[in-house]
N, CA, C and O atoms as a GROMACS GRO file, in nm:
protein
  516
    1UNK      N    1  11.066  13.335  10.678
    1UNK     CA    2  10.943  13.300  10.746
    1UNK      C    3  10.826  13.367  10.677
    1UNK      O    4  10.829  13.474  10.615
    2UNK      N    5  10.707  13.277  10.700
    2UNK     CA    6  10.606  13.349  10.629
    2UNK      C    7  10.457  13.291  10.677
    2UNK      O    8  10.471  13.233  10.784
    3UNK      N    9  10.365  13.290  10.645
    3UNK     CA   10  10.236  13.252  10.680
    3UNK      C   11  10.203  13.179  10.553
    3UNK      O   12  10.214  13.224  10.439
    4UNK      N   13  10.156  13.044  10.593
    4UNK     CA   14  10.115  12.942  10.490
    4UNK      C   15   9.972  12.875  10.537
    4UNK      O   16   9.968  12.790  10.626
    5UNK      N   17   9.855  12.923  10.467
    5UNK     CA   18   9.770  12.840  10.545
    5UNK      C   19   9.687  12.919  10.677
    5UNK      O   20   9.566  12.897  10.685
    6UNK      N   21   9.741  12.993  10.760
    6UNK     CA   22   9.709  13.102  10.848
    6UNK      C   23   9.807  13.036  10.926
    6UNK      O   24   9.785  13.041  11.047
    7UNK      N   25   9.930  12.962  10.884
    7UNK     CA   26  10.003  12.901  11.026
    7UNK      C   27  10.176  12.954  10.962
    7UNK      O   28  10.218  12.939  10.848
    8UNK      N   29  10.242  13.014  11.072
    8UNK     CA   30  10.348  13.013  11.052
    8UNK      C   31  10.451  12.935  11.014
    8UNK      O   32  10.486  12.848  11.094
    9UNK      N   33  10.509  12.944  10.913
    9UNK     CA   34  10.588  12.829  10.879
    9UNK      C   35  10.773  12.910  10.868
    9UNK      O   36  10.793  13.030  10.853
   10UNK      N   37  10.832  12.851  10.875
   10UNK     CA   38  10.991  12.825  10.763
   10UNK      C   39  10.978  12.745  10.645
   10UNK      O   40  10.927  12.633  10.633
   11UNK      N   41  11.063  12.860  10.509
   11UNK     CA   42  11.006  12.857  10.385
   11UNK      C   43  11.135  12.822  10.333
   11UNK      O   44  11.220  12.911  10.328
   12UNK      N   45  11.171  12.676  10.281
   12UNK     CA   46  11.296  12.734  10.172
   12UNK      C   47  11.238  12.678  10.036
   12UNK      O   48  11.144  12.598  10.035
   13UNK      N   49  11.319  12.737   9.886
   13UNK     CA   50  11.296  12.726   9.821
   13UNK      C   51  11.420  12.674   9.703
   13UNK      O   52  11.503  12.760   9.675
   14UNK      N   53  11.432  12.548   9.639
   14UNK     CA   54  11.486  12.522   9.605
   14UNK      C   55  11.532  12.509   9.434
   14UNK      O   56  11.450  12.459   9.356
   15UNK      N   57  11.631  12.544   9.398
   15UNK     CA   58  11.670  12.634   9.270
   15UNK      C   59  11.831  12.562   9.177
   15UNK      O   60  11.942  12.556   9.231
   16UNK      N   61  11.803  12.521   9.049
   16UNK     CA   62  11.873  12.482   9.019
   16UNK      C   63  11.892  12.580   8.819
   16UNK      O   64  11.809  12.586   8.728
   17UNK      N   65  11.967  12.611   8.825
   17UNK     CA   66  11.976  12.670   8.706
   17UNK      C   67  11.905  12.815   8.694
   17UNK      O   68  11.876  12.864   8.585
   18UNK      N   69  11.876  12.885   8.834
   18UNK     CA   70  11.763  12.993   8.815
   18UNK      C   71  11.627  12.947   8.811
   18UNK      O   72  11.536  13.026   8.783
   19UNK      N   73  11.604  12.808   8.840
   19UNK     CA   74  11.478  12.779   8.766
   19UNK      C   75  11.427  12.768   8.936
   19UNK      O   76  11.502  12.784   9.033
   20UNK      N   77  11.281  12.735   8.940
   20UNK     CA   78  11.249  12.695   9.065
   20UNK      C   79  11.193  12.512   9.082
   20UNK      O   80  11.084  12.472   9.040
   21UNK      N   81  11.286  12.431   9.145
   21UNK     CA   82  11.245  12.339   9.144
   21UNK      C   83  11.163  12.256   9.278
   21UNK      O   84  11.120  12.142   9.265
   22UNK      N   85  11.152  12.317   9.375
   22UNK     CA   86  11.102  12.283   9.493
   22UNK      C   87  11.044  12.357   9.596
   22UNK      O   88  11.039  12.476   9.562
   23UNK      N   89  11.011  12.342   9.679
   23UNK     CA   90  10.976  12.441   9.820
   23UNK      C   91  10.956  12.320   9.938
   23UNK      O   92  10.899  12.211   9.929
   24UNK      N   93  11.022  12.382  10.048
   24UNK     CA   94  10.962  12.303  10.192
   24UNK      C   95  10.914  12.387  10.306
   24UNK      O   96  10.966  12.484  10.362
   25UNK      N   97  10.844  12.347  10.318
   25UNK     CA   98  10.728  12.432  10.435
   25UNK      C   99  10.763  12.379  10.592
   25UNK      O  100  10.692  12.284  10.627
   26UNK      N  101  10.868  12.427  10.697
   26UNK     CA  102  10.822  12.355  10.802
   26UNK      C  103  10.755  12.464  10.879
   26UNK      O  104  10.801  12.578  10.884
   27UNK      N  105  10.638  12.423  10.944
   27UNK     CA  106  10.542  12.482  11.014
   27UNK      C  107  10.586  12.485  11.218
   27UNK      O  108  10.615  12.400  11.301
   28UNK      N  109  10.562  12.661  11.219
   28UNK     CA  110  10.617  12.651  11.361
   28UNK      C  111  10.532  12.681  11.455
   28UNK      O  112  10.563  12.772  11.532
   29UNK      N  113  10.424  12.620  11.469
   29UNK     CA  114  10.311  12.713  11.560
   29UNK      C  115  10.368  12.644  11.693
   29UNK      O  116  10.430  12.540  11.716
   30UNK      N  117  10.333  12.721  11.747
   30UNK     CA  118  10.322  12.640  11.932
   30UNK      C  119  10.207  12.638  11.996
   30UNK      O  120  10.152  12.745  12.019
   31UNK      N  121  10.143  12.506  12.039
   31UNK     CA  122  10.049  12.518  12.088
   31UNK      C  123  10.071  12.434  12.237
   31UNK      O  124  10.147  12.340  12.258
   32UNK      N  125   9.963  12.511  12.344
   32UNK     CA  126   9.937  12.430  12.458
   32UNK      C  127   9.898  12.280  12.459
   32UNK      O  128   9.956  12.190  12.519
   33UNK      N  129   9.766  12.269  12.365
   33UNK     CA  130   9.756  12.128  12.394
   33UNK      C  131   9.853  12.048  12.250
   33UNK      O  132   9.890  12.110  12.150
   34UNK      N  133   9.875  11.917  12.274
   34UNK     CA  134   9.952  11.854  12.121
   34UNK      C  135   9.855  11.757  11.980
   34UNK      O  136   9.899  11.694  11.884
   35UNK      N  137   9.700  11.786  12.030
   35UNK     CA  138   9.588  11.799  11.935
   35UNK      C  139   9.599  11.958  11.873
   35UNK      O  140   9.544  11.956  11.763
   36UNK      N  141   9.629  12.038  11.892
   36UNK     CA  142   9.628  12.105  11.824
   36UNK      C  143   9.742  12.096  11.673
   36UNK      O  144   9.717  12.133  11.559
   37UNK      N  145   9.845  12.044  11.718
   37UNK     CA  146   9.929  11.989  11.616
   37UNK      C  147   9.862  11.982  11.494
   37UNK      O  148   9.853  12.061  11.401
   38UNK      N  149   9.800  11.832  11.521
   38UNK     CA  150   9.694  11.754  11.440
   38UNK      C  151   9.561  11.892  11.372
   38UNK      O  152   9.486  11.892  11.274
   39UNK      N  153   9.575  11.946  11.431
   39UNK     CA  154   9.400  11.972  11.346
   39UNK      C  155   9.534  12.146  11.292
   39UNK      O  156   9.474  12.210  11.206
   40UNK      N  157   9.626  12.192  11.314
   40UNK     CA  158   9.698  12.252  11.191
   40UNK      C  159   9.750  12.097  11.079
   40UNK      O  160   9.740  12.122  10.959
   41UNK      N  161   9.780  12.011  11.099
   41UNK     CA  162   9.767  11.914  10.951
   41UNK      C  163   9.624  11.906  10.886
   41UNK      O  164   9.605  11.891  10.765
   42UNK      N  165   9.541  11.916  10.965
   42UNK     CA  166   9.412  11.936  10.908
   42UNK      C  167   9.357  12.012  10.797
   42UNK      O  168   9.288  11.994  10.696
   43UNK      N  169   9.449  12.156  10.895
   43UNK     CA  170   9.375  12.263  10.769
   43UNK      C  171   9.459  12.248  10.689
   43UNK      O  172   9.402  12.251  10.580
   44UNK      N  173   9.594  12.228  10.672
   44UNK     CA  174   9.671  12.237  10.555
   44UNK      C  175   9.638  12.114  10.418
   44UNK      O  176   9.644  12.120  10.295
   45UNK      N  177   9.597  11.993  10.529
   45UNK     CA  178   9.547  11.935  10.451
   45UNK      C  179   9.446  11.920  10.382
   45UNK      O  180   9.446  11.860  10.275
   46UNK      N  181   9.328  11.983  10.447
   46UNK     CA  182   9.222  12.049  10.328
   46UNK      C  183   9.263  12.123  10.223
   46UNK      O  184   9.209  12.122  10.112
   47UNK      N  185   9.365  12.194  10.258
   47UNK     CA  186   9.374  12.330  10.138
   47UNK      C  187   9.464  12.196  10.000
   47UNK      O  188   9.451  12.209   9.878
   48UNK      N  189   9.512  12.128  10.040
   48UNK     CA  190   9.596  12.034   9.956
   48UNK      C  191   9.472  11.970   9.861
   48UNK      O  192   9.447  11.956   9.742
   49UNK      N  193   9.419  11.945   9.972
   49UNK     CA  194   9.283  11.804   9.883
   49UNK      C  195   9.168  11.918   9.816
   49UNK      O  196   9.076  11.860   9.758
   50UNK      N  197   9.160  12.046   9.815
   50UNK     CA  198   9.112  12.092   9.746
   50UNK      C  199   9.157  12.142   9.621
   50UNK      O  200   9.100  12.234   9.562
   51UNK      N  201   9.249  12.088   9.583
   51UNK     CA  202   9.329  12.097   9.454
   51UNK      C  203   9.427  12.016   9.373
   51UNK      O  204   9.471  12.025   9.258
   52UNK      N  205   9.455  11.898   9.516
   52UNK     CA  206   9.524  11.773   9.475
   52UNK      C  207   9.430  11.615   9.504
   52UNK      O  208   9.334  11.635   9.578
   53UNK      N  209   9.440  11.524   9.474
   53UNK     CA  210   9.363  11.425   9.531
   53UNK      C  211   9.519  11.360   9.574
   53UNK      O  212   9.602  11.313   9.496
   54UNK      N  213   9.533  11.372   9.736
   54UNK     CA  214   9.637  11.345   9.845
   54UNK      C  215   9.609  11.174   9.929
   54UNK      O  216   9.534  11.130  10.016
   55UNK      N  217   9.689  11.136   9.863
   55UNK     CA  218   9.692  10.963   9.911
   55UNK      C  219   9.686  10.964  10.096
   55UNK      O  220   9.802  11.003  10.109
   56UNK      N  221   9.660  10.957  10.172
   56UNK     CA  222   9.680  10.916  10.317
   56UNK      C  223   9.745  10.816  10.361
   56UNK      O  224   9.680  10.715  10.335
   57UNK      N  225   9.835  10.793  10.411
   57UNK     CA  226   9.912  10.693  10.495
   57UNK      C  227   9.909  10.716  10.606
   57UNK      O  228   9.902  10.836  10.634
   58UNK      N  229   9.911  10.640  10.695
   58UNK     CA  230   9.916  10.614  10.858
   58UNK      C  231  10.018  10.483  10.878
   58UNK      O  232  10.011  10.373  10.824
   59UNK      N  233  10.080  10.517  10.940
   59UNK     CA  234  10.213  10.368  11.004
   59UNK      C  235  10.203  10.418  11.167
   59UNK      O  236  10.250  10.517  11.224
   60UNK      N  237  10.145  10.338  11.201
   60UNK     CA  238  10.104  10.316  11.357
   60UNK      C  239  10.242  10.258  11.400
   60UNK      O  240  10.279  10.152  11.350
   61UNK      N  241  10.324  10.326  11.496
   61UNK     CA  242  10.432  10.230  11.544
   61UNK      C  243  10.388  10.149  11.696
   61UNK      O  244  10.485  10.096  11.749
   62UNK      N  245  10.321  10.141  11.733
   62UNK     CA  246  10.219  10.138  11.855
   62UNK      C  247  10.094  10.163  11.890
   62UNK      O  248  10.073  10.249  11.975
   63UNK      N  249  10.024  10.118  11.852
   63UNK     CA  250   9.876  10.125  11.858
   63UNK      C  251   9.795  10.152  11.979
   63UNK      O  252   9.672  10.164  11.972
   64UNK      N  253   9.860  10.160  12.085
   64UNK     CA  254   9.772  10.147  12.225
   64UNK      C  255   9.670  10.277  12.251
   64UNK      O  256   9.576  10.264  12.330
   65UNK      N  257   9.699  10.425  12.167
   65UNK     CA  258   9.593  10.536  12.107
   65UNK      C  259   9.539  10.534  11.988
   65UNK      O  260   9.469  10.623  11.940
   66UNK      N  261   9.577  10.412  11.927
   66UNK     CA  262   9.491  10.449  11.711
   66UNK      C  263   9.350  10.478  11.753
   66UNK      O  264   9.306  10.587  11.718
   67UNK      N  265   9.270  10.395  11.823
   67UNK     CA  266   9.157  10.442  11.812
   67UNK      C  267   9.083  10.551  11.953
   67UNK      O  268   8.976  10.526  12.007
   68UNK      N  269   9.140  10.627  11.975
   68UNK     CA  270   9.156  10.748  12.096
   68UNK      C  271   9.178  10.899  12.041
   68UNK      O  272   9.265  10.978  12.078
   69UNK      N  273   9.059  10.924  11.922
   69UNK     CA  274   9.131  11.071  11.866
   69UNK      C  275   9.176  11.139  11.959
   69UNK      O  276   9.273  11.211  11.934
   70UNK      N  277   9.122  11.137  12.090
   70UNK     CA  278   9.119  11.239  12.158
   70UNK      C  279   9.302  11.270  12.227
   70UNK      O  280   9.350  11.375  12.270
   71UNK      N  281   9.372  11.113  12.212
   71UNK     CA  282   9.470  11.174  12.236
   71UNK      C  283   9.598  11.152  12.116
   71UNK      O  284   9.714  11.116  12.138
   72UNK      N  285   9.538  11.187  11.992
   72UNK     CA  286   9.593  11.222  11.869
   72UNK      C  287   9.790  11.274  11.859
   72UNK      O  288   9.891  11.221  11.814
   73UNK      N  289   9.755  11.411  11.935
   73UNK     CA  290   9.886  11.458  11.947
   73UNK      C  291   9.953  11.401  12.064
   73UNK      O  292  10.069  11.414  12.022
   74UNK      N  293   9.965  11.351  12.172
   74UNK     CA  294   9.992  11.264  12.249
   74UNK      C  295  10.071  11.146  12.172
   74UNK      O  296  10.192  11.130  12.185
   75UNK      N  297   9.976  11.052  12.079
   75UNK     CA  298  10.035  10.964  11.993
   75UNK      C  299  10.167  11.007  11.881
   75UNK      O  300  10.258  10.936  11.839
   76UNK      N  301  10.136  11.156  11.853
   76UNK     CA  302  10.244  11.192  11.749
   76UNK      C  303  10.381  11.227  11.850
   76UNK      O  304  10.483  11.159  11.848
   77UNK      N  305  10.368  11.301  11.905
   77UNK     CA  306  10.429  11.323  12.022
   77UNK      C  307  10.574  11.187  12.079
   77UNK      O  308  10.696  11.188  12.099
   78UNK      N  309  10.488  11.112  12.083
   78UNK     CA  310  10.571  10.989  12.162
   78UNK      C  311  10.612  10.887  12.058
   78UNK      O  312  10.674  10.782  12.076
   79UNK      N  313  10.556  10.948  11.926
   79UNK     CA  314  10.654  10.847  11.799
   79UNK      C  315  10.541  10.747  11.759
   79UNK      O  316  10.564  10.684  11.656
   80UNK      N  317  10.419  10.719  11.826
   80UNK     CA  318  10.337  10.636  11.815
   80UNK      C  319  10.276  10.584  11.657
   80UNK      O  320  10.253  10.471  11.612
   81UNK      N  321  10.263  10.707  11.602
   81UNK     CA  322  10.195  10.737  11.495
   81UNK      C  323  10.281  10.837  11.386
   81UNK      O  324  10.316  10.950  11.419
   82UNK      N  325  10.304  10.791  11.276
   82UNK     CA  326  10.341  10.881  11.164
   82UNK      C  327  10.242  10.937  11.085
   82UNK      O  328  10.181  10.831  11.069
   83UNK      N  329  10.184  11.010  11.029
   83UNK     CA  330  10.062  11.063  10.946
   83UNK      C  331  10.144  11.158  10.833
   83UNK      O  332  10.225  11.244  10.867
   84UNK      N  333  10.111  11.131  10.702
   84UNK     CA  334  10.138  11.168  10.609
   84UNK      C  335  10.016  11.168  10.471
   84UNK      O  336   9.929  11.082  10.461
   85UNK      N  337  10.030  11.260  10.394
   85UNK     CA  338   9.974  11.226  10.270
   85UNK      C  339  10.039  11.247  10.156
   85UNK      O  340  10.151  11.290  10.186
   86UNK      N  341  10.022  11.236  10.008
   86UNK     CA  342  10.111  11.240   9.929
   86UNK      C  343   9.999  11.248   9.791
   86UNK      O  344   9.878  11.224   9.789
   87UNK      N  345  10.091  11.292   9.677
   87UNK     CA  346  10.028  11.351   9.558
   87UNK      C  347  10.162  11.344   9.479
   87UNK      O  348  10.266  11.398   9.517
   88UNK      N  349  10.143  11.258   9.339
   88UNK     CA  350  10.225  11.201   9.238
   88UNK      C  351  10.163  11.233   9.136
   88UNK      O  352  10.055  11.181   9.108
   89UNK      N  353  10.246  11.365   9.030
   89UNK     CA  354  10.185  11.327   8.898
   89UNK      C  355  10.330  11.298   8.820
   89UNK      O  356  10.439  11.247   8.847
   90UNK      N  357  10.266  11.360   8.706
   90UNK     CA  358  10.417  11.334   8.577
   90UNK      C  359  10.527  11.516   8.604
   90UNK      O  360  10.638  11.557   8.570
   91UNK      N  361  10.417  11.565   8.674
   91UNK     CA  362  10.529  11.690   8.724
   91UNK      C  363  10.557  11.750   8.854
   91UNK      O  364  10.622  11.846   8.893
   92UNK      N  365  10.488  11.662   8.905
   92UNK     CA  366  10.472  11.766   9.091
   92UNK      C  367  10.487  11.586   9.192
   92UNK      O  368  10.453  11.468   9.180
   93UNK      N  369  10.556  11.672   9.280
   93UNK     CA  370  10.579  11.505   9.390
   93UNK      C  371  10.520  11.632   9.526
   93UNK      O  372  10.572  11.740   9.552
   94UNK      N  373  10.407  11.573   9.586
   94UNK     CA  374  10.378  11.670   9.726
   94UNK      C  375  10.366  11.559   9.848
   94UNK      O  376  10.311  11.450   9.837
   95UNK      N  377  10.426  11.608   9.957
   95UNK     CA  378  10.447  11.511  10.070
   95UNK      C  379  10.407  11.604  10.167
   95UNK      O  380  10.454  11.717  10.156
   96UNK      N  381  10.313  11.574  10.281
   96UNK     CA  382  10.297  11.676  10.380
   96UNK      C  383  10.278  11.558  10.473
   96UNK      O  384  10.216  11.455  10.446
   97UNK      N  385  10.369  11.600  10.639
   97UNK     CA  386  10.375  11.514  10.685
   97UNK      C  387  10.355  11.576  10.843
   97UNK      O  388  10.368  11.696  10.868
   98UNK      N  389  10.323  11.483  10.936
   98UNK     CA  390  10.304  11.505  11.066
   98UNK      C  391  10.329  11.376  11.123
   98UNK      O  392  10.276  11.270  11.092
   99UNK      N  393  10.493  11.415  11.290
   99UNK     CA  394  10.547  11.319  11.379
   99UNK      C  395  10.603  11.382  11.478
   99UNK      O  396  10.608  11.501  11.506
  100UNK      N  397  10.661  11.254  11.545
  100UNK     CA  398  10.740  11.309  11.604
  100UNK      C  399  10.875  11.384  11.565
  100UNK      O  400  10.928  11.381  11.454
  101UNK      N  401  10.918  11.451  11.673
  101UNK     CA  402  11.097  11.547  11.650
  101UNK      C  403  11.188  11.473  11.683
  101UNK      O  404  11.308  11.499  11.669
  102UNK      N  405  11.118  11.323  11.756
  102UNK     CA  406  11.187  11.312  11.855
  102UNK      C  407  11.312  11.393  11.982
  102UNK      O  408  11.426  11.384  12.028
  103UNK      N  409  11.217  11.449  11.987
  103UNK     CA  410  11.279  11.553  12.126
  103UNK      C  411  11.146  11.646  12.178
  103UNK      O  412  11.141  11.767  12.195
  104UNK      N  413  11.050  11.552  12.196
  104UNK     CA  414  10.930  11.527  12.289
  104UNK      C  415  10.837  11.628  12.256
  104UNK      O  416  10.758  11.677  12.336
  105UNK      N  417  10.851  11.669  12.087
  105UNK     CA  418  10.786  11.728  12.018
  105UNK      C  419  10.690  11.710  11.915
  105UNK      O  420  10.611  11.619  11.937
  106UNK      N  421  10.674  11.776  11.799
  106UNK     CA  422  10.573  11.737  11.716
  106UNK      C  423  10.617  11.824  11.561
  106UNK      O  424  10.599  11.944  11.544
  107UNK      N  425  10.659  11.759  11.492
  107UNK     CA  426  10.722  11.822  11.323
  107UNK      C  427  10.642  11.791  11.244
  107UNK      O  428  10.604  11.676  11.223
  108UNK      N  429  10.591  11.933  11.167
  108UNK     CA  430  10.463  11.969  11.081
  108UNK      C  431  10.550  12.029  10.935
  108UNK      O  432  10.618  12.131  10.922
  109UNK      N  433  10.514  11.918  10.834
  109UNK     CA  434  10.630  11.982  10.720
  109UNK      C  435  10.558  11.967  10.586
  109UNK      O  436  10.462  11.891  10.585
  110UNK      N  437  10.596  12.040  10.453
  110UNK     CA  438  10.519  11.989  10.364
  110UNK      C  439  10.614  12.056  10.266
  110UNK      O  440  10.647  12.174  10.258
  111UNK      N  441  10.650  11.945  10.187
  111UNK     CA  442  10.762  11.931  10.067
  111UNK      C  443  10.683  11.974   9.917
  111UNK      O  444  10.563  11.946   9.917
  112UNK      N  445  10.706  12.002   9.863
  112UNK     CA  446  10.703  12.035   9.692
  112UNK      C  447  10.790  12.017   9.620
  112UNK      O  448  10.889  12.090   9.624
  113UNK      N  449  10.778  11.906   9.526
  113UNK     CA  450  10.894  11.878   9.435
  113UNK      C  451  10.858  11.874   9.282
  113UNK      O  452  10.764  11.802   9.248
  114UNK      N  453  10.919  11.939   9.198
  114UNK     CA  454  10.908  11.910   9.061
  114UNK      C  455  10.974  11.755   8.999
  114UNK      O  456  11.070  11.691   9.042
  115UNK      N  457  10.892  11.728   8.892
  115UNK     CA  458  10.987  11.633   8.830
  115UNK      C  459  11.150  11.610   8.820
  115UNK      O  460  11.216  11.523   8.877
  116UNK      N  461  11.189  11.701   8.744
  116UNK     CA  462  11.289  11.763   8.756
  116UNK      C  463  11.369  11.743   8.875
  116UNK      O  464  11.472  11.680   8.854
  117UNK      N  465  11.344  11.788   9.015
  117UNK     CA  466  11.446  11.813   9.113
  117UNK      C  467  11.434  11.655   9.196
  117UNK      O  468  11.526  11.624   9.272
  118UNK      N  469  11.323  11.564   9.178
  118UNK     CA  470  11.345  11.439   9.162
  118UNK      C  471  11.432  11.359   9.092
  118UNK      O  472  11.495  11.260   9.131
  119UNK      N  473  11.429  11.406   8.994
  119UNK     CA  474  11.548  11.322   8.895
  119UNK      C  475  11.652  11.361   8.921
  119UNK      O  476  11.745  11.286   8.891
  120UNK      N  477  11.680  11.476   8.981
  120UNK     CA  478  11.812  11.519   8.996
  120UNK      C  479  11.866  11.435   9.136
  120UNK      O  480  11.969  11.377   9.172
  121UNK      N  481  11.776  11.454   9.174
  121UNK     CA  482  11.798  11.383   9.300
  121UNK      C  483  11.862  11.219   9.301
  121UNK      O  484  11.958  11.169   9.360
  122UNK      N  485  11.788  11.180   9.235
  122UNK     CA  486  11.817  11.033   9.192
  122UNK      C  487  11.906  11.053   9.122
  122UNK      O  488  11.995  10.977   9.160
  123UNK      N  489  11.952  11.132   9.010
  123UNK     CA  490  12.126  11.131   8.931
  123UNK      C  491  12.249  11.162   9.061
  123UNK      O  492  12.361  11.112   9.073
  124UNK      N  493  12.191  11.243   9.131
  124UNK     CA  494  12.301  11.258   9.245
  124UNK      C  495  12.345  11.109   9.305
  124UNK      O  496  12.457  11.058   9.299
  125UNK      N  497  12.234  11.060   9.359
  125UNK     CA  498  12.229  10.957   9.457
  125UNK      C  499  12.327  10.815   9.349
  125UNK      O  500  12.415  10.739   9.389
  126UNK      N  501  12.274  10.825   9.228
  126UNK     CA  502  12.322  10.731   9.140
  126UNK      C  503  12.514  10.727   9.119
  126UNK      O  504  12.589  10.630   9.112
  127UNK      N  505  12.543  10.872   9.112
  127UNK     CA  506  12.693  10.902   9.119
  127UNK      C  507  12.778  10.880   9.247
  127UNK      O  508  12.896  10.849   9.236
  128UNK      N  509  12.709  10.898   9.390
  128UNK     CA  510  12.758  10.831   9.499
  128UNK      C  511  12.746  10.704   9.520
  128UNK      O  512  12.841  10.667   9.589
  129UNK      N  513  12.665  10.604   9.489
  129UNK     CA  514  12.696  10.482   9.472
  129UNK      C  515  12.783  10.412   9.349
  129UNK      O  516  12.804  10.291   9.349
   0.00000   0.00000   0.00000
C-alpha cells in the first residue's frame, strides 16, 4: 500500500526477467458520498493529462443520469456508466478506469504497461489458443 496522487491505493508491480514491466494502482479511499469517487478519478486524471495526452471514453450502459453530474457516482455505482481514459505509444499502454464492483460499489484502478509486457501478453494468449 501506498499513496498515489494524495489517495490511497494497492500497488502491484509487475516483473519479468528482473526487469520492470508494469504497475497497477487500485485505489481504496472510502468516501460518504459516491461523487466523491468521481472527482478522486479527477485528480488522478489531471496528474495523467499533465504528462500524457489520455483518450476519454464513456460507454453509458443506461442513460437515465448521463446528463445529471450531480448524481455521477450514483451512475457508477449501479453499473450505469463506465469512465475510462487511455494513452498508447510505441512503449507505454496507460488505462485508468472508473465503475462499478458490482457489489454496490465503486472500482478506481489505473494500469501501466510497457510494450514489452503487452506482447508478452499476447504470446501467452497466442499459446493457449
Amino acid at each position: 500500500e501506498d499513496i498515489v496522487g494524495g489517495l490511497n491505493a494497492i500497488i502491484s508491480y509487475h516483473f519479468k526477467k528482473d526487469k520492470l514491466l508494469g504497475g497497477t494502482y487500485y485505489f481504496q479511499e472510502s468516501h460518504q458520498s459516491d461523487n466523491m469517487y468521481y472527482e478522486d478519478f479527477k485528480i488522478i486524471s489531471n496528474i495523467l493529462n499533465d504528462k500524457y495526452i489520455m483518450e476519454p471514453v464513456e460507454n453509458w450502459n443506461n442513460t437515465t443520469f448521463k446528463n445529471r453530474p450531480n448524481d455521477i457516482g450514483f451512475a457508477l455505482k449501479m453499473g450505469h456508466v463506465e469512465i475510462a481514459e487511455m494513452y498508447l505509444d510505441k512503449q507505454t499502454s496507460i488505462v485508468h478506469t472508473i465503475a462499478s464492483d458490482n457489489e454496490n460499489g465503486i472500482k478506481h484502478a489505473l494500469f501501466y504497461r510497457s510494450a514489452e509486457f503487452v506482447a508478452s501478453m499476447l504470446e501467452g494468449m497466442d499459446e493457449e489458443f
